[in-house]
N, C-alpha and C positions, 0 to 999 in steps of 0.2 A: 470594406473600410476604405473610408478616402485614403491619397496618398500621403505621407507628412512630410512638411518641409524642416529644415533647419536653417538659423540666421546667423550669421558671422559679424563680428563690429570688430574693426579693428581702428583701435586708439594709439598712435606711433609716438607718443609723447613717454620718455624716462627723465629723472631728473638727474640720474649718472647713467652713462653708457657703461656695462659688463665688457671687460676685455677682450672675450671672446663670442661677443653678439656680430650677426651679420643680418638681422634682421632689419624690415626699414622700420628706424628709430630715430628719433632725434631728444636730444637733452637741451635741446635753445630753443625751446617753442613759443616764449616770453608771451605775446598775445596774442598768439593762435587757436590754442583751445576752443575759445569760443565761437569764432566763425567758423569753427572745424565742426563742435559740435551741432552748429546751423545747417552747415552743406552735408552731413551727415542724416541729419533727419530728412531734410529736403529731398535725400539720392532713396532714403526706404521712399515716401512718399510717393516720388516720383514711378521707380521702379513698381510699385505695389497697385498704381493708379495701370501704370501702363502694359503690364501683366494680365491684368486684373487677376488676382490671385486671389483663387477660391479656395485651396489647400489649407488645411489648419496647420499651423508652427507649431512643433513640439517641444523645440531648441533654440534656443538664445543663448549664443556665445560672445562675451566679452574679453577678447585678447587683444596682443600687443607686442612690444610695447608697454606699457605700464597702468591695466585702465585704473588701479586703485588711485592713482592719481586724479581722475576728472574730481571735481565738486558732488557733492551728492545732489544737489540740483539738475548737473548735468546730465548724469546717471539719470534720473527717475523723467528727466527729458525724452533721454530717445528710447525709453522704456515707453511712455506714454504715445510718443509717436508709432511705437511697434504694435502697441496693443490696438491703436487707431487704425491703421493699414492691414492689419491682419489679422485673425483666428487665431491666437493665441490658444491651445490647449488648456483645460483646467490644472493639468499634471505636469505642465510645460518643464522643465527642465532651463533655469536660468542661472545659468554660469560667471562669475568674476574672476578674471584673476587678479591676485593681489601680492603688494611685496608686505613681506613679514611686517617689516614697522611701521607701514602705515594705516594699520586695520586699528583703529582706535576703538570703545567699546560706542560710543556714541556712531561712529561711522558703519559700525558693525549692524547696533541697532538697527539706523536709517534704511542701508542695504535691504535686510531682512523686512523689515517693513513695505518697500518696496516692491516686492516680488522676486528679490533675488535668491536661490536657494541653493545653490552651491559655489563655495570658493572652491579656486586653485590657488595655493599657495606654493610661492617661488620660496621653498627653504635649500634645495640645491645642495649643502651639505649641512653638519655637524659639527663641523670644525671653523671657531671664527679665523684660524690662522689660511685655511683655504677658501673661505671668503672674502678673504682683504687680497688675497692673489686674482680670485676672480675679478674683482671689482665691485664687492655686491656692495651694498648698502647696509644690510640688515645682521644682525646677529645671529645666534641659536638661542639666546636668549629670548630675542626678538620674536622668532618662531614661535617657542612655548608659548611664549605671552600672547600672538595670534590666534595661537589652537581652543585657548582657553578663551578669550574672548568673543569668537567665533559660536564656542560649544554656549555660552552664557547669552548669548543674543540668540541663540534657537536655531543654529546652525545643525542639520541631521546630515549635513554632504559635503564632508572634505576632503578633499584631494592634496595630498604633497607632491612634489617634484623634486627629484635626484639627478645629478649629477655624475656619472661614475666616470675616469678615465682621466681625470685633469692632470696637467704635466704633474709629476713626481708625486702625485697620490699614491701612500702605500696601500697593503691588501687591507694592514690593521685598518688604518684610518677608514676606509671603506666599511669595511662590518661594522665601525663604530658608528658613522652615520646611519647605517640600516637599522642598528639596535637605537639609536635615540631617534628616529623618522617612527618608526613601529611602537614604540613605548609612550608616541604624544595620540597614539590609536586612533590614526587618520582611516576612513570608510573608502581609500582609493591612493593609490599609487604609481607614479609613472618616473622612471628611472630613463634614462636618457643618456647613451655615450656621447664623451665631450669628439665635437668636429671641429679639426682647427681650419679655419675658414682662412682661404691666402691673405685678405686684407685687413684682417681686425688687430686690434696691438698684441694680443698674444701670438698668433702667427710671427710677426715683429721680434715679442723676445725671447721667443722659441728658435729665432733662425738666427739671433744676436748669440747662444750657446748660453741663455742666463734662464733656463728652464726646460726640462728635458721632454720629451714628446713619449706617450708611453709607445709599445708596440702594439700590432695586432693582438699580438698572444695574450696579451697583459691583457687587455681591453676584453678579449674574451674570456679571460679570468673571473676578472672583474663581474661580467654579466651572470657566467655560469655560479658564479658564486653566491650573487643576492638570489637566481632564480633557487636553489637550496635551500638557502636561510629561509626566504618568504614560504616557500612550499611546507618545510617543516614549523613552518605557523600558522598555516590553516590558508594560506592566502593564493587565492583563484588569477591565475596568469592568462588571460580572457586573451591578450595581444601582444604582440609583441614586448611592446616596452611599457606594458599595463598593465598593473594589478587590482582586483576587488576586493572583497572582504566577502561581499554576498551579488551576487546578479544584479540586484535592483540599482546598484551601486556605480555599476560598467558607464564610461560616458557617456550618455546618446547621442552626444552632439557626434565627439570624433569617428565612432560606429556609423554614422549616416557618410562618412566620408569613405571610410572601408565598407560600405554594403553599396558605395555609390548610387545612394538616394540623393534627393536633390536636396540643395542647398543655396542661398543665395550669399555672397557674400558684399560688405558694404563698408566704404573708407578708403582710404590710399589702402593701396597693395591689395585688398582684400580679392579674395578667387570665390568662384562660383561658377557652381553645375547645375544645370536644368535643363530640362526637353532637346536632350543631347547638344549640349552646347555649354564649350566649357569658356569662363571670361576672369578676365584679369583684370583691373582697375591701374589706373596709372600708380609710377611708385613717390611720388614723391608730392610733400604735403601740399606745396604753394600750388601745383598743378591740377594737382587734385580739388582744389575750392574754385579754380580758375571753369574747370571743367564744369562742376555741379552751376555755377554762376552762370554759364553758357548754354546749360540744360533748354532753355525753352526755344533752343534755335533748331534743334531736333524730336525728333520722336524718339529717340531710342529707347529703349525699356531700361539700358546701362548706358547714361549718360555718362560716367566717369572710367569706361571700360577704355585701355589699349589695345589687351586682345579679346578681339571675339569669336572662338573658334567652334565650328561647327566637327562633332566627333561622328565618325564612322560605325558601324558595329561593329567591326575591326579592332577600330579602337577598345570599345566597351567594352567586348569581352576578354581583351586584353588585361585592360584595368580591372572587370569585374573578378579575375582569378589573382591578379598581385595582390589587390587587397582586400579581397574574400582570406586569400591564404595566410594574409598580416594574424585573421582572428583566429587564434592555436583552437577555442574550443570550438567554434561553429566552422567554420571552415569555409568552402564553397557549398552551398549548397545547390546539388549539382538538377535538381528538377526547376527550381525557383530560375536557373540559369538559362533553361529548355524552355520556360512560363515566357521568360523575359526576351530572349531572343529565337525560338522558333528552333534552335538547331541543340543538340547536347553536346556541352563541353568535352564530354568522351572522344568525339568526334574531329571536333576542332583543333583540340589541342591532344591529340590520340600520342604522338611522338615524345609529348612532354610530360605528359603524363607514366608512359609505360617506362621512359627510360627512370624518371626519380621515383615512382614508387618498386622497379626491381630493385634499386638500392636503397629502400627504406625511408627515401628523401621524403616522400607524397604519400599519405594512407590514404587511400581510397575506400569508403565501409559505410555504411547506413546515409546512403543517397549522397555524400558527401566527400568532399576531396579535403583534406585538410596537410597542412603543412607538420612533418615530424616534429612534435618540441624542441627536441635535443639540434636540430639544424636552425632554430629562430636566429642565433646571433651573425651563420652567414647566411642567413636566408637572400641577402641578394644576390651572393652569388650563386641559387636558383633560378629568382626572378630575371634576372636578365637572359635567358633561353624565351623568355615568353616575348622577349623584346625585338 
């Protein structure tokens, strides 16, 4: 079987900035969009010509950022240019993510229409009173009306996104989210503890004393608590901070990133892995069209790249065990690891392995190294011994 690639689009336009976003974003994009989504197409074109990329795509990811925001014109743009530049899979896996209130049934339609077949919807909480503290835009209002508009447009692959850990979240409020996230019977789940990032305004009014920062303990509360609730609903905890409902369900896209298969990524900011070499694109958007604009003064394959770094196998098999071990049920899989690089992990990593699975940290059992469940929420306090 050939190998499959995955695509990454990243769209940096929101129309309110989230308090606690440190992502590159901007909410003044006034007439950007459009030559953004020109140098955008241009940069697959470009990269896709100068590859030449035989590999068929199995994944198309649309984040952000905000892409529910482009035009549906624009969408079905650099769709068309993706389908032009590459192998597109029949089965492809085509991802949006969208904020709750702007999935309209007409938009939802179009999408659908298009080729896109699964949302991510940013519902984050439950509670509108913990939504106006974040910054969101949207309601839980807004959510149901999403879920139901999405299922009505022929939507079979949704995903939610949680939030757990935001200052002065209690345990209740927390379960109450999980119970009304689970009750709109989303096919995917990914829960996410809040990181107060030093520069965004909630860092700001957390160090003003006018919002309280939970603790660790709490925060691992918090996790150990929904992995409980979901478990006693039937629901399959594949990774870390991701749940399914059934396998066919598990993200492809984010999986190509923990099996560290390749991936290209494309837009400001956007990262990408291929034929050992990892790349970053510049961060910021006026720089980023300056760059695609300037494309034909080089050959590069990553016109819009800052970094372009060349990985060791050092490196790789580094990364291939942090984030083999991210997946709680596949794990490492420790022959496919011998396939791929010549040497067995047993080997390489003999000291890191022996010392956390004597403490139960690491099970080691049917060709595979997998991380203990019960250690996912410090699992990086693991990870950093491989570092």
């Amino acid at each position: 079987m050939k190998e499959r690639w995955s695509l990454y689009l990243h769209v940096p336009f929101c129309r309110t900035r989230c308090n606690y976003c440190d992502f590159v974003t901007s909410s003044k994009h006034g007439d950007l969009i459009a030559p953004y989504i020109d140098a955008l197409c241009a940069e697959i074109t470009i990269t896709a010509d100068r590859l030449i990329v035989r590999e068929p795509v199995h994944s198309v990811y649309f984040g952000g950022g905000t892409p529910s925001l482009l035009p549906a014109a624009q969408a079905a743009k650099i769709l068309a240019t993706i389908r032009s530049a590459f192998e597109l899979t029949d089965d492809a896996e085509i991802t949006l993510e969208t904020n709750p209130g702007d999935l309209t049934a007409e938009r939802a339609a179009v999408l659908r229409e298009m080729g896109v077949n699964r949302l991510s919807i940013g519902m984050q909480s439950g509670h509108d009173d913990e939504l106006r503290l974040m910054g969101r835009r949207h309601t839980l209002a807004d959510t149901v009306c999403a879920v139901k508009t999405a299922r009505d447009a022929g939507f079979e692959n949704l995903s939610l996104d949680l939030i757990f850990g935001y200052p002065n979240q209690s345990a209740a409020a927390w379960c109450e989210s999980l119970e009304l996230a689970c009750a709109l019977r989303p096919d995917h789940l990914s829960l996410y503890a809040m990181s107060i990032e030093s520069r965004t305004p909630l860092a700001r009014t957390i160090r003003s004393g006018k919002l309280a920062e939970l603790s660790d303990d709490l925060l691992a509360d918090r996790y150990d608590f929904a992995v409980d609730f979901l478990e006693r609903r039937g629901w399959n905890r594949y990774e870390i901070s991701n749940w399914s409902q059934d396998p066919e369900f598990e993200s492809r896209h984010n999986k190509q990133y923990w099996k560290l298969d390749p991936y290209l990524g494309f837009g400001a900011a956007a990262h990408g892995f291929i034929a050992h070499t990892r790349t970053r694109n510049v961060l910021n958007t006026a720089a980023y069209l300056r760059r695609i604009n300037r494309a034909g003064q080089s050959r590069s394959a990553f016109p819009a790249a800052a970094e372009i770094q060349r990985q060791s196998q050092e490196d790789e098999m580094r990364d291939t065990m942090i984030f083999g071990l991210r997946l709680l049920r596949e794990g490492v899989d420790l022959n496919r690891f011998a396939d791929r690089f010549g040497v067995r992990a047993e080997a390489v990593f003999a000291d890191f392995i022996r010392e956390h699975a004597a403490a139960n940290r690491i099970i080691v059992a049917d060709g595979r190294a997998r991380l203990n469940p019960r250690c996912a929420f410090v699992s990086n306090q693991i990870f950093v011994d491989l570092i």
